[in-house]
C-alpha positions as a Markdown table, in Angstrom:
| # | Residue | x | y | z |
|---|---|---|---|---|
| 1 | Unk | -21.3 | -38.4 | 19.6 |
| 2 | Unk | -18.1 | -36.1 | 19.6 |
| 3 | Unk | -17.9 | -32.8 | 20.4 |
| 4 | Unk | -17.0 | -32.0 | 17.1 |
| 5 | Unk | -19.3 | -34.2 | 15.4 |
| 6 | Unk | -21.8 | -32.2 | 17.7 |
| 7 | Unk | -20.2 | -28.9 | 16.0 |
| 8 | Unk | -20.7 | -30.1 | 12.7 |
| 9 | Unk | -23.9 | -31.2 | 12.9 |
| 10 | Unk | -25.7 | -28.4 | 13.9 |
| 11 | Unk | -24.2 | -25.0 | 11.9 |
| 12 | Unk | -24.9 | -21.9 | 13.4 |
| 13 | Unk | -25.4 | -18.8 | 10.9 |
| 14 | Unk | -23.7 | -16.6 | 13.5 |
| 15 | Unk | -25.9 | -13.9 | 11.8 |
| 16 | Unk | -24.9 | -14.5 | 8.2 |
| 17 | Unk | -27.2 | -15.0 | 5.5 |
| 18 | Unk | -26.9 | -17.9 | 3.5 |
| 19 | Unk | -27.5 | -18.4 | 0.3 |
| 20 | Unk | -30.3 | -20.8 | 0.0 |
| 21 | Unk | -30.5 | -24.1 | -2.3 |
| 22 | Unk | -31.6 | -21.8 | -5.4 |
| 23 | Unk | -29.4 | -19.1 | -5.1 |
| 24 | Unk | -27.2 | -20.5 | -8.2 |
| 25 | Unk | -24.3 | -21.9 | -5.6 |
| 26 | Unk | -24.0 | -24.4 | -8.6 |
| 27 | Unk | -23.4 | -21.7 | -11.0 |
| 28 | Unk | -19.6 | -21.0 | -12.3 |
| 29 | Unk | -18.5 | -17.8 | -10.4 |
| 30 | Unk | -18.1 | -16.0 | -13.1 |
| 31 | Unk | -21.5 | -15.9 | -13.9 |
| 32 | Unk | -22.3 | -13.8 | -10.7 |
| 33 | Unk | -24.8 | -16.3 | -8.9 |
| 34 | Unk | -26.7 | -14.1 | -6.4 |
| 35 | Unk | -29.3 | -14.6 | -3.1 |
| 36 | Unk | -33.0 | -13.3 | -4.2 |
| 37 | Unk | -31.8 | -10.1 | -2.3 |
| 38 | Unk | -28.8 | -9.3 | -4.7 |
| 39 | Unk | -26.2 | -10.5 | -2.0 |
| 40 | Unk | -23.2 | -12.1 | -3.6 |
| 41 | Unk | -23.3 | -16.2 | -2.8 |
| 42 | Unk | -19.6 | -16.1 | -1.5 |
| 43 | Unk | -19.6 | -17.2 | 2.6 |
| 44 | Unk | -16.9 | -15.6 | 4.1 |
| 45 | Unk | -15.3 | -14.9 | 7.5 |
| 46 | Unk | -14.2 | -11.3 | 8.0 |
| 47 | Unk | -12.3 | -9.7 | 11.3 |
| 48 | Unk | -13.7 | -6.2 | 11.0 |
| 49 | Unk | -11.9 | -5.2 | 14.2 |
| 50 | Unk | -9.9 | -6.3 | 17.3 |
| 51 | Unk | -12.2 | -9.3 | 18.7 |
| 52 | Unk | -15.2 | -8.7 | 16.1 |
| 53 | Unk | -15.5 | -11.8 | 13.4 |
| 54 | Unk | -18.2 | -12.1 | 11.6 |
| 55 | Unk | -19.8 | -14.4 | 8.7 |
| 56 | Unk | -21.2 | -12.6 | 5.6 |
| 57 | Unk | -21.8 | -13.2 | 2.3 |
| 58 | Unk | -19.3 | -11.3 | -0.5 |
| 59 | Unk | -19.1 | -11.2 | -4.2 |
| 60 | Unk | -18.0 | -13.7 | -6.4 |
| 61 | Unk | -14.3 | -13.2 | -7.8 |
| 62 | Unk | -14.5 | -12.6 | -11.3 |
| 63 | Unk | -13.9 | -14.9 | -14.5 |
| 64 | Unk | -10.3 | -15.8 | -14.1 |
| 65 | Unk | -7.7 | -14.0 | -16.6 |
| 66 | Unk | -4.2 | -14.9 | -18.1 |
| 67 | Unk | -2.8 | -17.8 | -15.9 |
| 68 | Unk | -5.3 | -17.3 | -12.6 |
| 69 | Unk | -7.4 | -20.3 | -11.6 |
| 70 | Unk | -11.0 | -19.5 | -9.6 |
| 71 | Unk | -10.9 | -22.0 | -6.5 |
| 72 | Unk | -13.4 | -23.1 | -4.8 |
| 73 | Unk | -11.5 | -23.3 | -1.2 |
| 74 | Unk | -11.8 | -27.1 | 0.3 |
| 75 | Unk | -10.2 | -27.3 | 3.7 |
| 76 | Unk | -8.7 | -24.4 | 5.7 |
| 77 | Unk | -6.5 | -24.7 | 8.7 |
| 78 | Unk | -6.6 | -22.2 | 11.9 |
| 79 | Unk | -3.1 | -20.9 | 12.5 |
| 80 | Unk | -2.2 | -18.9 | 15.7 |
| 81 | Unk | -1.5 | -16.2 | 13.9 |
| 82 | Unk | -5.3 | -16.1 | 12.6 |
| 83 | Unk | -6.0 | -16.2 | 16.3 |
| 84 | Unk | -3.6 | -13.4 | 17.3 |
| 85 | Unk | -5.0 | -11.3 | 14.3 |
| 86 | Unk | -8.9 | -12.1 | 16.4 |
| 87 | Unk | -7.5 | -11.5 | 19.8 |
| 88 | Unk | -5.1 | -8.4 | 19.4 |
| 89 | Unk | -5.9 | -7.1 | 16.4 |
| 90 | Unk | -2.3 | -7.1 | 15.1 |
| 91 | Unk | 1.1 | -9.0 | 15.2 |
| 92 | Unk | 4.3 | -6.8 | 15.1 |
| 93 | Unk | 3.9 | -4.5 | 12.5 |
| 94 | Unk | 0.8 | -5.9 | 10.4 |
| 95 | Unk | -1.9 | -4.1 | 11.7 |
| 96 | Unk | -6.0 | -4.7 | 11.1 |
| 97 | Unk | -7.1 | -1.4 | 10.0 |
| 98 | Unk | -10.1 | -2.4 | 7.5 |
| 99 | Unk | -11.9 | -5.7 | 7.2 |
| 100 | Unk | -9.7 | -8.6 | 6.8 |
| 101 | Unk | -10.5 | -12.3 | 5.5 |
| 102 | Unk | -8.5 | -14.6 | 7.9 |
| 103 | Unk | -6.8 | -17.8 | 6.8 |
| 104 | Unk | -4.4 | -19.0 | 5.1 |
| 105 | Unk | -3.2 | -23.0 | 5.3 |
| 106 | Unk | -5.7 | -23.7 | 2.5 |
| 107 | Unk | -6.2 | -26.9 | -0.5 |
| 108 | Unk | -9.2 | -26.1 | -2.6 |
| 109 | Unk | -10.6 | -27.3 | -6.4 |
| 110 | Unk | -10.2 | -25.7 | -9.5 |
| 111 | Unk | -13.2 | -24.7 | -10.7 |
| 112 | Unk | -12.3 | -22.3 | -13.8 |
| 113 | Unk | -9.2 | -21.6 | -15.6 |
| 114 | Unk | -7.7 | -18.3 | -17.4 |
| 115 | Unk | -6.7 | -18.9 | -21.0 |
| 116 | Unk | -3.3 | -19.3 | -20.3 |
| 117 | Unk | -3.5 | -22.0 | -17.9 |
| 118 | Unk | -2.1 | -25.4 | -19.1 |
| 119 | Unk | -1.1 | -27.3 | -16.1 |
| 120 | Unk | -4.8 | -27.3 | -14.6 |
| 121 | Unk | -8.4 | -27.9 | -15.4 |
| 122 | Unk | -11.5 | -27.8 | -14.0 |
| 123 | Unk | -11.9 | -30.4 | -10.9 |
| 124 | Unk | -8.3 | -30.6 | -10.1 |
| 125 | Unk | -7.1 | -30.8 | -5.8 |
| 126 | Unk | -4.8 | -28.4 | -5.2 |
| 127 | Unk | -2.4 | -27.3 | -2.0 |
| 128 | Unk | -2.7 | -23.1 | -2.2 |
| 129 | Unk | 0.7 | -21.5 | -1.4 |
| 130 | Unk | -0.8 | -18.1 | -0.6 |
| 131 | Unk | 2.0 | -16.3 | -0.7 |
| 132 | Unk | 2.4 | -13.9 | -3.7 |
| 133 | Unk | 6.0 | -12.1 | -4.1 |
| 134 | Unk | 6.5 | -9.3 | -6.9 |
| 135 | Unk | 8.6 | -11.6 | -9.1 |
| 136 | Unk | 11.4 | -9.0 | -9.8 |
| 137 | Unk | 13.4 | -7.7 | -6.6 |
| 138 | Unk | 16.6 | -8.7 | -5.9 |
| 139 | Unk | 15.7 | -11.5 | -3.2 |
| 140 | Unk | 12.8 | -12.9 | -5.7 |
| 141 | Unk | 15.5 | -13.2 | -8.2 |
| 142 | Unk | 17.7 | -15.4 | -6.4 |
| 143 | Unk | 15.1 | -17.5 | -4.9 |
| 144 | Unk | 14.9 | -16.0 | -1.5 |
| 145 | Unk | 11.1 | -15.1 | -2.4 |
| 146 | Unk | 9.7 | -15.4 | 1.2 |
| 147 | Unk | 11.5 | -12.4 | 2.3 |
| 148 | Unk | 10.6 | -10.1 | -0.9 |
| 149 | Unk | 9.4 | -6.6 | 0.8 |
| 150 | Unk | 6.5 | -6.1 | -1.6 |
| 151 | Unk | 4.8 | -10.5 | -0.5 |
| 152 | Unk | 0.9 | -10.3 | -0.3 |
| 153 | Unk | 0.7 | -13.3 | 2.1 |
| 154 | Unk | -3.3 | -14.4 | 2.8 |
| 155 | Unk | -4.4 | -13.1 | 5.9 |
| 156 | Unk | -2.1 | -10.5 | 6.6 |
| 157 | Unk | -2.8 | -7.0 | 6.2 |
| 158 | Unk | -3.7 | -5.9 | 4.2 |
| 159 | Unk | -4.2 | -9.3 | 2.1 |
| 160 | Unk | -7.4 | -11.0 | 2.5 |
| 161 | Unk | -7.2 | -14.5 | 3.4 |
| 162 | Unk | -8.8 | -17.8 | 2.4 |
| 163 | Unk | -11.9 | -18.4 | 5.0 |
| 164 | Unk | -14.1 | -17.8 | 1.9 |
| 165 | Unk | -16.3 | -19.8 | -0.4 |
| 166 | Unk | -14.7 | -18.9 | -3.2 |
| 167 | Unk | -11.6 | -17.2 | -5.2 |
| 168 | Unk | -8.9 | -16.3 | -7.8 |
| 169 | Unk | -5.4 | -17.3 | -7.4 |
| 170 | Unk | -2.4 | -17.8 | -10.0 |
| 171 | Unk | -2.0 | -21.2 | -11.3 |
| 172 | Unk | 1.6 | -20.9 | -10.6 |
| 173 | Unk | 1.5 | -21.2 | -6.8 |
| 174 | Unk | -1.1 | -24.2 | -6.7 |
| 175 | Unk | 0.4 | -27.6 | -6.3 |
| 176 | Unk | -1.9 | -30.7 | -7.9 |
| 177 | Unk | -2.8 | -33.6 | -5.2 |
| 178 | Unk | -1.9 | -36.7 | -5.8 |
| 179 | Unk | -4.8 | -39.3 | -5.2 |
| 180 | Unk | -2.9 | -40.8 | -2.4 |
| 181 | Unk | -3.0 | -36.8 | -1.1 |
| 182 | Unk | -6.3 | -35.6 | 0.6 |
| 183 | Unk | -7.3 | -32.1 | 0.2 |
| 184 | Unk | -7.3 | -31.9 | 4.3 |
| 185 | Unk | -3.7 | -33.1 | 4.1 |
| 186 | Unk | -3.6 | -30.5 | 1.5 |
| 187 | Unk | -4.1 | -28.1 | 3.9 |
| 188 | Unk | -1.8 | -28.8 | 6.5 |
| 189 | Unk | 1.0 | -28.7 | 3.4 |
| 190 | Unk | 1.3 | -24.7 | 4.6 |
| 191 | Unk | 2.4 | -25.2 | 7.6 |
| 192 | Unk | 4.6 | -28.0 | 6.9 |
| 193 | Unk | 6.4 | -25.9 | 4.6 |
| 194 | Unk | 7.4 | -24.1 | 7.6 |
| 195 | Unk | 8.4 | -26.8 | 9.2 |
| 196 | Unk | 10.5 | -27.9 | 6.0 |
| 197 | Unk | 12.2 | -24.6 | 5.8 |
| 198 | Unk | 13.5 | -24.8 | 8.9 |
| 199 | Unk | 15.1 | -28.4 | 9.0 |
| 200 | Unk | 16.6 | -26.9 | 5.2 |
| 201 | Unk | 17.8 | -23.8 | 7.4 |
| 202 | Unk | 19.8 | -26.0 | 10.0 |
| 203 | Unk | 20.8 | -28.0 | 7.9 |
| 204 | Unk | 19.2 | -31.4 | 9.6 |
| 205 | Unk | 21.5 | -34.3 | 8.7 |
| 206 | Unk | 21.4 | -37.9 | 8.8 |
| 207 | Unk | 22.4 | -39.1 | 12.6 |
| 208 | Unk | 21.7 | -35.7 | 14.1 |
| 209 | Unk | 20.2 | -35.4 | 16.9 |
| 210 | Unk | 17.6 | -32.7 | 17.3 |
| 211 | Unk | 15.8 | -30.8 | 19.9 |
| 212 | Unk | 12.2 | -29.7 | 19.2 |
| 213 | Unk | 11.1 | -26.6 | 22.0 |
| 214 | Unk | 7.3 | -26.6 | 21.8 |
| 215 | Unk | 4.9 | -29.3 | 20.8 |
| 216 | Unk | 1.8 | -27.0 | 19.7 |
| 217 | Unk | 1.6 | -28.1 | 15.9 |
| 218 | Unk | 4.5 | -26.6 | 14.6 |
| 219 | Unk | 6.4 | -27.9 | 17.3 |
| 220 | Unk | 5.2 | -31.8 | 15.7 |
| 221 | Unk | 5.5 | -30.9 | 12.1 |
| 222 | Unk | 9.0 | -29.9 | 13.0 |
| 223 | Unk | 9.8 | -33.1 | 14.7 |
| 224 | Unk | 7.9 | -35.2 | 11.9 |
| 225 | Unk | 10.5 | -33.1 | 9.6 |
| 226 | Unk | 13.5 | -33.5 | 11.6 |
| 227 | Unk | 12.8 | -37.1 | 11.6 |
| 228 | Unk | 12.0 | -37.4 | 7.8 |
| 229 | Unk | 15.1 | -35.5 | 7.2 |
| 230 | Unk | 17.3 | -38.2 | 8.8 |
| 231 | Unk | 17.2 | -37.1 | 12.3 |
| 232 | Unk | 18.4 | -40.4 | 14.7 |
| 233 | Unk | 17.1 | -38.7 | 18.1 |
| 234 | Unk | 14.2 | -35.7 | 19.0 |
| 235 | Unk | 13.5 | -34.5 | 22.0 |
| 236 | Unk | 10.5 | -32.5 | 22.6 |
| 237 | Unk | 10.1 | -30.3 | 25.6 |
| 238 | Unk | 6.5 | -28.4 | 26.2 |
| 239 | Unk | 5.0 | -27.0 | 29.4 |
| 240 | Unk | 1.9 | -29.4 | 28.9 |
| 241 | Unk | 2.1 | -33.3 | 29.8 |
| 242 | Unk | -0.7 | -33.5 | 27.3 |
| 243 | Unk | 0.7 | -32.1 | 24.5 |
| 244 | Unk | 4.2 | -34.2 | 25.3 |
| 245 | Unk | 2.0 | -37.7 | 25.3 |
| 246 | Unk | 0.7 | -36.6 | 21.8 |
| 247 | Unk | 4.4 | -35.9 | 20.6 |
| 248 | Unk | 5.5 | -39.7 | 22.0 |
| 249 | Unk | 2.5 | -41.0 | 19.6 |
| 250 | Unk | 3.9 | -39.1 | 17.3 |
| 251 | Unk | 7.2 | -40.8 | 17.5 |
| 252 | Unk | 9.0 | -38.2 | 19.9 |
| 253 | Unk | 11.9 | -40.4 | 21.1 |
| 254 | Unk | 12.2 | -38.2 | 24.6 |
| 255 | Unk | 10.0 | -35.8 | 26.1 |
| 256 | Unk | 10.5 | -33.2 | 28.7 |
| 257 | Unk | 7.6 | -31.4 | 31.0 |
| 258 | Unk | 8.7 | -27.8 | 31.5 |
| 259 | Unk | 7.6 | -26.8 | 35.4 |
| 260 | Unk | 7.0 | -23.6 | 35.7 |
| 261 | Unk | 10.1 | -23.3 | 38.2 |
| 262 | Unk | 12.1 | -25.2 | 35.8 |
| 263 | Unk | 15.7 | -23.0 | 34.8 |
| 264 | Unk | 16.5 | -23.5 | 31.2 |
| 265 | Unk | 20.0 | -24.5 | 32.9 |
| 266 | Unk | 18.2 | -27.6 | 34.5 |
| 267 | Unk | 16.8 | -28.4 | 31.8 |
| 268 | Unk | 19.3 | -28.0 | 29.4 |
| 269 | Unk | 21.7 | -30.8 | 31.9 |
| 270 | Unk | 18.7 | -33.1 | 31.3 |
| 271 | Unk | 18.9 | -32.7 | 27.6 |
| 272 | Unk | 22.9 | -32.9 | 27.7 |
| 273 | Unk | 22.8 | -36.3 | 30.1 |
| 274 | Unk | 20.2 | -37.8 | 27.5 |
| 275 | Unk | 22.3 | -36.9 | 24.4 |
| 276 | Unk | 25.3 | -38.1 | 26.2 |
| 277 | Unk | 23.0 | -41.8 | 26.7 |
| 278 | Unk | 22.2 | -41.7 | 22.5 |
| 279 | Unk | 25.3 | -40.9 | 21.8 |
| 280 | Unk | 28.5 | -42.2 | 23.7 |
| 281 | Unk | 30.6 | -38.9 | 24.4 |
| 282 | Unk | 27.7 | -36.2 | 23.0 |
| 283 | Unk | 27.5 | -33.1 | 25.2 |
| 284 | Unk | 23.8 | -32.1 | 23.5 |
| 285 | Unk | 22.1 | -32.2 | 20.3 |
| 286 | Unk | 23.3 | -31.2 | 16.8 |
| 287 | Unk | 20.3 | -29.0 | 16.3 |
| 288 | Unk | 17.8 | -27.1 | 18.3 |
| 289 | Unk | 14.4 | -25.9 | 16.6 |
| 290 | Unk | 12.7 | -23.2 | 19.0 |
| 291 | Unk | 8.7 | -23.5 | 18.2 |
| 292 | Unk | 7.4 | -21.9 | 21.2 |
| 293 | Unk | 8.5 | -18.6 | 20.8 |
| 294 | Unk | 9.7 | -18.7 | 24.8 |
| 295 | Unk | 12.4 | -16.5 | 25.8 |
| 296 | Unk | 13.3 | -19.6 | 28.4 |
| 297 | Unk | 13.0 | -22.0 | 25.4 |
| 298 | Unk | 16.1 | -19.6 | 23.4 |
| 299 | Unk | 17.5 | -19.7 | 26.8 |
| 300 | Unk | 17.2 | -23.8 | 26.9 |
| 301 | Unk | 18.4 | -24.6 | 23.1 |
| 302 | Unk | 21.8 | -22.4 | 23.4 |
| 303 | Unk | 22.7 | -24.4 | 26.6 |
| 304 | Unk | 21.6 | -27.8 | 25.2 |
| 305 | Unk | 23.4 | -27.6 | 22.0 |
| 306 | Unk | 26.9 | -28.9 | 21.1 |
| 307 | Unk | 29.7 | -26.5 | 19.9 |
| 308 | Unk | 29.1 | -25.4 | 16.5 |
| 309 | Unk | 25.6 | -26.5 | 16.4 |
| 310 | Unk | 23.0 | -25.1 | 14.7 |
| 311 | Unk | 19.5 | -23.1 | 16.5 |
| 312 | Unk | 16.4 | -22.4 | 14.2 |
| 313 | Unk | 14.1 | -20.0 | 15.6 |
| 314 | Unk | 10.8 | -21.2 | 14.2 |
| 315 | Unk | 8.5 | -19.5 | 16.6 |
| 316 | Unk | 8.0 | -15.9 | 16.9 |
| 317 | Unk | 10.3 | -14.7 | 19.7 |
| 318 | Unk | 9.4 | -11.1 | 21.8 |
| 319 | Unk | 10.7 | -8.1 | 20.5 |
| 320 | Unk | 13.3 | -8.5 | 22.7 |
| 321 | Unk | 15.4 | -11.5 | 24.7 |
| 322 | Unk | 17.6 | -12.2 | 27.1 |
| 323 | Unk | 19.8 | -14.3 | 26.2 |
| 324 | Unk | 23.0 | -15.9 | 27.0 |
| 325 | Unk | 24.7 | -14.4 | 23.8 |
| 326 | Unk | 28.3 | -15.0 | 24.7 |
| 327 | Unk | 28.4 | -18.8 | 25.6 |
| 328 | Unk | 26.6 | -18.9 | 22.2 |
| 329 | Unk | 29.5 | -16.9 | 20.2 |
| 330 | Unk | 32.2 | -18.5 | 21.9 |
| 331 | Unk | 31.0 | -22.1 | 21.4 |
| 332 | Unk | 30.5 | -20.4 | 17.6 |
| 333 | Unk | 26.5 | -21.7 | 17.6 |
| 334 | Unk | 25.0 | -20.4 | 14.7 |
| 335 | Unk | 21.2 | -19.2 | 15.5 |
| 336 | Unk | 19.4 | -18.6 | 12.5 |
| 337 | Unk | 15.6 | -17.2 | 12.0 |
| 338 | Unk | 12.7 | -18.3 | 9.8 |
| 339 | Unk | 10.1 | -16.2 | 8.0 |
| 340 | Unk | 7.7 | -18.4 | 6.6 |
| 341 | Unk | 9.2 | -20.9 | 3.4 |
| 342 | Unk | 10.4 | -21.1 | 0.1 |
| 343 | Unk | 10.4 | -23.2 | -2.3 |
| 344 | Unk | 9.0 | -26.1 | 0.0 |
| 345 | Unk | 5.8 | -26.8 | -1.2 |
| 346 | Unk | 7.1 | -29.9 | -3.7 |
| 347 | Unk | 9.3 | -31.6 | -1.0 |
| 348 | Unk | 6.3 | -31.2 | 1.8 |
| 349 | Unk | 4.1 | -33.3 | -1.1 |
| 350 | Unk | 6.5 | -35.7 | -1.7 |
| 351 | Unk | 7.0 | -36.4 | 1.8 |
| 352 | Unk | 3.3 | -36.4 | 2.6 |
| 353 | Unk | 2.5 | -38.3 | -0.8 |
| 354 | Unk | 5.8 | -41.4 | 0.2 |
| 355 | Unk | 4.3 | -41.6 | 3.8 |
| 356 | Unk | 7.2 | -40.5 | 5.0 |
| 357 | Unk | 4.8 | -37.8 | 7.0 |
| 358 | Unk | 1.5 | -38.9 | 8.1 |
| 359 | Unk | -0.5 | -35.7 | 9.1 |
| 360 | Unk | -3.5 | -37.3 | 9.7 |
| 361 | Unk | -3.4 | -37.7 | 13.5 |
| 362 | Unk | -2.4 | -34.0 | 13.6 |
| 363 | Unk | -6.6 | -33.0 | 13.2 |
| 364 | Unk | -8.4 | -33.3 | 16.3 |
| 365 | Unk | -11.2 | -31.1 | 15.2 |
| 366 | Unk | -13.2 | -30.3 | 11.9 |
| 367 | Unk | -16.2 | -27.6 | 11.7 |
| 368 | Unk | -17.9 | -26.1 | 8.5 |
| 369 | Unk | -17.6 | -22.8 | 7.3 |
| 370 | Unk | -21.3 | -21.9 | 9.0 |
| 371 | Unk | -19.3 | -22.5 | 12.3 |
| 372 | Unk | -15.7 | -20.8 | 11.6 |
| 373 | Unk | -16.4 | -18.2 | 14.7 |
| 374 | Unk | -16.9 | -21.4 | 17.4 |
| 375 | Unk | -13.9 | -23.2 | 15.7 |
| 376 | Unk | -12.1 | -19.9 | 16.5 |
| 377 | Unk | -13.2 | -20.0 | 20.1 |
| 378 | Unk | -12.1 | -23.5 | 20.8 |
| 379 | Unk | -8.8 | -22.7 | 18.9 |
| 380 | Unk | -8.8 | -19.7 | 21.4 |
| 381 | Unk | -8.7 | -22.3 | 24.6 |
| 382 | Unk | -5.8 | -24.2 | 23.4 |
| 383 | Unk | -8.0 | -27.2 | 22.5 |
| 384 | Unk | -7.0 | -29.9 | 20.0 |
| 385 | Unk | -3.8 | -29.6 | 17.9 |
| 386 | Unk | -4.8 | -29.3 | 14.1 |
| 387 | Unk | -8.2 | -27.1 | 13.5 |
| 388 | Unk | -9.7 | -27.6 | 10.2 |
| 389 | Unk | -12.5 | -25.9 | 8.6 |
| 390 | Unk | -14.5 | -27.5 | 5.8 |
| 391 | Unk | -15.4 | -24.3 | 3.2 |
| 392 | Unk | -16.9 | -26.3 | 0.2 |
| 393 | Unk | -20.8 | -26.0 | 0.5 |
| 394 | Unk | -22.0 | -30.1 | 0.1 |
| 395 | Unk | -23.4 | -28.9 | -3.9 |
| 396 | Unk | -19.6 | -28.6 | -4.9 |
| 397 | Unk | -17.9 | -31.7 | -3.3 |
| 398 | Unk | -15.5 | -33.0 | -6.1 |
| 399 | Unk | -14.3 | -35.6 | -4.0 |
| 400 | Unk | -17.4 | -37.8 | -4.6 |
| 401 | Unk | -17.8 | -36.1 | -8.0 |
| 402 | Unk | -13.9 | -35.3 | -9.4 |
| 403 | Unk | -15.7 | -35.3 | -12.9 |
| 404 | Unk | -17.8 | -32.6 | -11.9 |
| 405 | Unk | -17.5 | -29.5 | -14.0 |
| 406 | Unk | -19.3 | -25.9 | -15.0 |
């Protein structure tokens, strides 16, 4: 037996109560199922403060209205930023002042619909794109959505998240699975959106070759995307070998190990000699996509990049870098930033759907909701690459009954 088979066989409560098999957990939310106590049926994981998670039971959302959709959430991926939120209690400006809901790469089933719903019903897989702009500034009107000032993006202050039995969302930004689709692919559609935005951002074109800093899980959807995208040639540095043998599974054409006394300028010969074996002439790659977040990885893409190439910072960089800023504007290298995605969530299907992207391999671990806090911990080790928690309680699994409805 596995560790993680280990982790979801035997739930721990952490605490919580749960709502036993009476409780009306096969009730439609709307109709307020409760415990014998009078404690909403809704298992949900809550940061009340730096480093204090806990599991406890909420209300039920309410019947859903006009074009919102009650979900009952499926799968849920841990992202590092739910980590961060755990650990520091804030990233950048967000701040956890009041209890927050973590998560946020979600696919769920559509329990209930408003009345004005037309492209759902009742036992329908959806990916959940959780972010939720105003509709009406300037940037949401020409399509730049993911930077609208007034987004209510799950699991950022102070927007709950989706670590939660159940709960309402608008029909409009839930994407139906195909059957060749499963709701734990489903999931891992958010952060492929990232991934998609930024090979849209370079742009990454046919023949290009493309250097991937960081092989955390990002780091792989990026290369996965590059590749998709017509990329001839990744290379994928990391400071773990691990992590590096996992990319060249992947289908990582090179990999580098980052020492710890490596100099981005070492490294970035390396990467220049390589491209100049791909491609006869080549004094570096076309693109660079920075998933780390390392200053020194920054450092390494502007120096392994050809002139007038393109750099995509995809992880989040310290407030402030050091940086090599000149050889960057005088070999006219255009370095371009990405805050979350727009519009991606159909091409990420597609991709997913055509098998042009396999995320399967990506999940090294799976726990239950009744375990969220130790899937935290090991997330907190750097264990595994893809950590998935299951939400649905076993009394609502549509995928052995998709006909199932309330």
């Amino acid at each position: 037996m596995t560790t993680d088979q280990q982790d979801q066989e035997q739930p721990q409560q952490n605490g919580s109560s749960i709502c036993s098999s009476n409780s009306g957990l096969n009730s439609p939310p709307g109709e307020q199922a409760t415990t014998k106590g009078g404690t909403k049926c809704n298992l949900t994981l809550v940061l009340h403060e730096k480093l204090r998670m806990e599991l406890e039971q909420r209300p039920l959302p309410p019947k859903p209205k006009g074009n919102e959709v009650t979900l009952a959430t499926h799968t849920v991926g841990i992202c590092g930023s739910d980590v961060k939120y755990w650990q520091q209690g804030k990233i950048g400006n967000f701040v956890v002042t009041k209890p927050l809901v973590l998560g946020h790469e979600t696919s769920a089933i559509v329990i209930e619909v408003g009345e004005n719903v037309k492209s759902l019903r009742p036992g329908d897989k959806v990916a959940v794109e959780v972010g939720l702009p105003c509709s009406s500034c300037s940037l949401c009107r020409t399509g730049k959505y993911n930077l609208c000032n007034q987004m209510m993006f799950a699991a950022t202050p102070p927007t709950d998240g989706t670590l939660t039995r159940y709960f309402n969302h608008p029909a409009d930004f839930c994407f139906k699975l195909p059957e060749a689709v499963s709701l734990e692919e489903g999931a891992l559609l958010e952060p492929l959106a990232v991934a998609v935005h930024a090979c849209q951002r370079a742009p990454i074109k046919l023949g290009d070759m493309v250097l991937v800093c960081g092989a955390g899980a990002v780091g792989l959807l990026a290369m996965l995307t590059a590749k998709a995208f017509g990329a001839s040639h990744v290379v994928v540095t990391d400071v773990l070998e691990s992590r590096l043998a996992f990319a060249r599974q992947l289908g990582a054409d090179e990999t580098l190990l980052v020492q710890r006394n490596s100099s981005p300028m070492e490294l970035a010969a390396k990467v220049r000699q390589h491209a100049a074996k791909i491609k006869a002439g080549s004094d570096g790659v076309d693109v660079a996509l920075e998933c780390s977040g390392a200053e020194s990885s920054l450092n390494l893409a502007i120096q392994s990049t050809v002139m007038g190439s393109q750099i995509v910072c995809v992880g989040c960089q310290p407030d402030t870098v050091t940086i090599p800023l000149n050889l960057a504007l005088m070999r006219e290298i255009d370095i371009k930033g990405v805050f979350r995605y727009r519009n991606c969530y159909p091409l990420a299907l597609s991709l997913v759907e055509t098998g042009k992207i396999n995320l399967r391999p990506l999940v090294t671990h799976r726990f239950r909701l009744e375990d969220a806090i130790r899937a935290f911990e090991l997330c907190c080790r750097g264990e595994g690459v893809k950590i998935t928690i299951r939400c649905m309680d076993d009394k609502l699994d549509f995928e052995q009954a998709p006909a199932l409805s309330f």
